[in-house]
KEKE-3310 file (N, C-alpha, C; in steps of 0.2 Angstrom, whole numbers, plus 5000, padded with zeros to 4 digits):
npx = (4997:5001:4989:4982:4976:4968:4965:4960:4956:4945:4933:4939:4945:4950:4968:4970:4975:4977:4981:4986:4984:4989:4989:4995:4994:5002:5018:5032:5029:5039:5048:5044:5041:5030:5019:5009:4993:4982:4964:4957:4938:4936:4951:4967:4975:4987:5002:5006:5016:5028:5039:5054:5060:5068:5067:5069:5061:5051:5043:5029:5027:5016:5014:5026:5034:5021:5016:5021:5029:5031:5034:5031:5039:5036:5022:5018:5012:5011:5012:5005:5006:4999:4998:4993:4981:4974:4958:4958:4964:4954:4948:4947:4962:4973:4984:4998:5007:5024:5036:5053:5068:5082:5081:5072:5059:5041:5034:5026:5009:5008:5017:5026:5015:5011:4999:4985:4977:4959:4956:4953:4941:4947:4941:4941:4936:4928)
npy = (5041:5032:5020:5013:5001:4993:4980:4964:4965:4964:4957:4951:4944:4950:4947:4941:4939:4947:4950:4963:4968:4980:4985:4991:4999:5000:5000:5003:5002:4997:5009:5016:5022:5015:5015:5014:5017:5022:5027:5032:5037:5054:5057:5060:5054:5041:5036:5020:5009:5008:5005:5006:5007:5001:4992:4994:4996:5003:5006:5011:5016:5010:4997:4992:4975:4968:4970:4967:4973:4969:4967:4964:4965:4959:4956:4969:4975:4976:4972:4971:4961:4959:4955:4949:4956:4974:4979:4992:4995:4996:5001:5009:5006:5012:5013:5022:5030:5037:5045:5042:5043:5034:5019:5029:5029:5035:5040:5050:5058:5071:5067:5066:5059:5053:5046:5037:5026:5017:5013:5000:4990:4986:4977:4974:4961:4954)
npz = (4909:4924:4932:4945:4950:4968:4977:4984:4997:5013:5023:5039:5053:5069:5071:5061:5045:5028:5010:5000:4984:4973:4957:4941:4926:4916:4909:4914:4925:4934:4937:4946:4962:4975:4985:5001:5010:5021:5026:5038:5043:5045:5051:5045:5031:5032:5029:5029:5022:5010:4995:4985:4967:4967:4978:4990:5005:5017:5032:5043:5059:5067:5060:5058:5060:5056:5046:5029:5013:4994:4978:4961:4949:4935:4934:4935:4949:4966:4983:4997:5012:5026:5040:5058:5061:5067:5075:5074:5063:5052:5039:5024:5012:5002:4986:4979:4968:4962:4953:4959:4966:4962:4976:4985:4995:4998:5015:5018:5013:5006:4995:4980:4972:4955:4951:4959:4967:4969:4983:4992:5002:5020:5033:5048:5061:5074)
capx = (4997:5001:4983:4982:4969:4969:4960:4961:4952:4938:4934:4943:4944:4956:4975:4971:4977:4974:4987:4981:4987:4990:4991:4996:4991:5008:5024:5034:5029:5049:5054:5039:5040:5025:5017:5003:4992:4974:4962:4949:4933:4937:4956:4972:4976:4991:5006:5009:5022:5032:5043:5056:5060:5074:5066:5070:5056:5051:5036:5028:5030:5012:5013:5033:5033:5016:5015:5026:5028:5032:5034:5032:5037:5034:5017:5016:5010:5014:5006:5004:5003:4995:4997:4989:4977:4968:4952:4960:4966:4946:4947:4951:4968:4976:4991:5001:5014:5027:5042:5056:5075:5085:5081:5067:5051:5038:5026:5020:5003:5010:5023:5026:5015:5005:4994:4983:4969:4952:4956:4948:4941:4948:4937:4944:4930:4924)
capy = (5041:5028:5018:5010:4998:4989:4971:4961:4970:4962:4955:4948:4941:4951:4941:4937:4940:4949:4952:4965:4971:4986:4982:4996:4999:5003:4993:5007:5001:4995:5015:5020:5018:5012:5017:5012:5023:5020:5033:5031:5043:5060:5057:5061:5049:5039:5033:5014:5006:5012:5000:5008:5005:4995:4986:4995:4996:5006:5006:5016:5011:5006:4992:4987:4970:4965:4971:4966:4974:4969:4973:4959:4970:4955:4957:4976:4974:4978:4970:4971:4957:4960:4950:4950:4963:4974:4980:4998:4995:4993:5007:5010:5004:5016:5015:5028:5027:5039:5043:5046:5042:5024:5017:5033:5030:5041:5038:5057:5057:5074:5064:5068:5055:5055:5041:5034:5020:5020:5011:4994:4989:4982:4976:4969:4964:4947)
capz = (4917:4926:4932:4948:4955:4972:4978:4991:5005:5016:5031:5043:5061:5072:5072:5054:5037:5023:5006:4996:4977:4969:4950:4938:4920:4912:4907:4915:4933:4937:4938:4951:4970:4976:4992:5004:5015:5023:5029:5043:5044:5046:5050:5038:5028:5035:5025:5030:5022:5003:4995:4982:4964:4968:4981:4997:5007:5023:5037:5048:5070:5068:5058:5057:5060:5056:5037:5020:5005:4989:4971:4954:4941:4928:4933:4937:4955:4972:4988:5006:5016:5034:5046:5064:5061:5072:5074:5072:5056:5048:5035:5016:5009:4994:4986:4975:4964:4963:4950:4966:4964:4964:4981:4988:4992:5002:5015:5017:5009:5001:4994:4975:4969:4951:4951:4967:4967:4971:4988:4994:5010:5026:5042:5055:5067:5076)
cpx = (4996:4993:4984:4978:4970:4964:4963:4959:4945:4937:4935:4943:4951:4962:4972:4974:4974:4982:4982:4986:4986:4993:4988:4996:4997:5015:5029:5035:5034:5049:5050:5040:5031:5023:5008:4999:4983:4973:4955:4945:4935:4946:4959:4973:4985:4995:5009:5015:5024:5040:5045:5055:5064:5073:5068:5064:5056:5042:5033:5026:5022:5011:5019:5030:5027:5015:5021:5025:5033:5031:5036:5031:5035:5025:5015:5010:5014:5010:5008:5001:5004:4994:4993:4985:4975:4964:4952:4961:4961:4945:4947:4956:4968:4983:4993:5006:5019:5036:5047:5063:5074:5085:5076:5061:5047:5034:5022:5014:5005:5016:5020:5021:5008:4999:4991:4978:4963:4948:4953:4949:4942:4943:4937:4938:4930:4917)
cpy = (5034:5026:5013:5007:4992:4985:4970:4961:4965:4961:4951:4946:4946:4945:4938:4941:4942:4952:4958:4968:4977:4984:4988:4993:4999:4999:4998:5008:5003:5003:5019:5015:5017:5011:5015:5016:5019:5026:5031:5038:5050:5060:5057:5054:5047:5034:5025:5011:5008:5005:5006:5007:4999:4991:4989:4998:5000:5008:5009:5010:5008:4999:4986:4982:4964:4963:4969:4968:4973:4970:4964:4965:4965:4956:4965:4977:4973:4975:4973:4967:4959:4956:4953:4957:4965:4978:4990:5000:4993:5000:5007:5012:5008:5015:5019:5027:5035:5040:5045:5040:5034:5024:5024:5031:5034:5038:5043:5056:5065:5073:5067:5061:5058:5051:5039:5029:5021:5018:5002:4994:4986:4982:4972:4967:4955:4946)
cpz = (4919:4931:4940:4951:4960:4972:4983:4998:5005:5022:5034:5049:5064:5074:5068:5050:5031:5017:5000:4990:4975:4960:4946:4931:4913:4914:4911:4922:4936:4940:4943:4959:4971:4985:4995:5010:5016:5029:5034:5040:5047:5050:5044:5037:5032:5031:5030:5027:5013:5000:4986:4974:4961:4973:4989:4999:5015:5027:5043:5056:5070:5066:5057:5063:5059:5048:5034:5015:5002:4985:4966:4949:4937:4929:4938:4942:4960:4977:4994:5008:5023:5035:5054:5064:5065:5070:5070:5065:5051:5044:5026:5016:5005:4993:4981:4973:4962:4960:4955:4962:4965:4972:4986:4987:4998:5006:5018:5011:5004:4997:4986:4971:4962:4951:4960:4965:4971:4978:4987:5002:5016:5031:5045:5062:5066:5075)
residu = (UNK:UNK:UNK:UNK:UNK:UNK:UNK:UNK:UNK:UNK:UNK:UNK:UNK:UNK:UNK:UNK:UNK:UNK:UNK:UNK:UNK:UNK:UNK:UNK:UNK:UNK:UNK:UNK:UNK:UNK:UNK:UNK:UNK:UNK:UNK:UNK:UNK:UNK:UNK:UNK:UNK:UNK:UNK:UNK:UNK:UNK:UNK:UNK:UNK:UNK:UNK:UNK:UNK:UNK:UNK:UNK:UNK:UNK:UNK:UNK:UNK:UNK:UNK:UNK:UNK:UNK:UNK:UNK:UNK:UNK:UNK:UNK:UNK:UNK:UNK:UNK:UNK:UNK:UNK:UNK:UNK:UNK:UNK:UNK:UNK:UNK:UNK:UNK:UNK:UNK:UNK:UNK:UNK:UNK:UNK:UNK:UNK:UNK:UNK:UNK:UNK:UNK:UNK:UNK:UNK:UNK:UNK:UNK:UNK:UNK:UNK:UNK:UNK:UNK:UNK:UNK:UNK:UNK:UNK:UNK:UNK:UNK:UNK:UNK:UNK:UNK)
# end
């Protein structure tokens, strides 16, 4: 089973930066979509941004045009770079990976995925 563990979460100033990685355990990455979600305190989990396994990528209205994902298969890792953060966005980051056809990927959090990470933490605050 594929292994996923996230980094690069901490804190941050609001209208800053943060890239965070998702880095899997298995050579086998290539053929997994790989998805991004982040959950507040007693809120659903909320699918952010999903990036295919061919590299098509897709984001939710809250974050399109702040967020970017990508995918290095040679290093079996996926990131999220976030830009202009805001204060809203101080939660746990997760990502999930997810065997889904050429060019699908998911950002329902009941999406087909079998792996998920253990999170890392964002906090946006002055």
């Amino acid at each position: 089973q594929l292994q996923l563990v996230e980094s690069g979460g901490g804190l941050v100033q609001p209208g800053g930066s943060l890239r965070l990685s998702c880095a899997a355990s298995e050579f086998t990455f290539d053929y997994y979509a790989i998805s991004w979600f982040r959950q507040a305190p007693g809120k659903e989990r909320e699918g952010i941004s999903c990036i295919s396994s061919s590299g098509d990528s897709n984001y939710a209205d809250s974050v399109k045009g702040r967020f970017t994902i990508s995918r290095d298969n040679g290093k079996k890792t996926a990131y999220l770079q976030m830009n202009s953060l805001k204060p809203e966005g101080s939660t746990i980051y997760y990502c999930a990976a997810g065997a889904l056809g050429f060019r699908l990927c998911v950002l329902s959090p009941d999406g087909p995925f079998g792996s998920w990470g253990q999170g890392t933490q964002v906090t946006v605050s002055s």
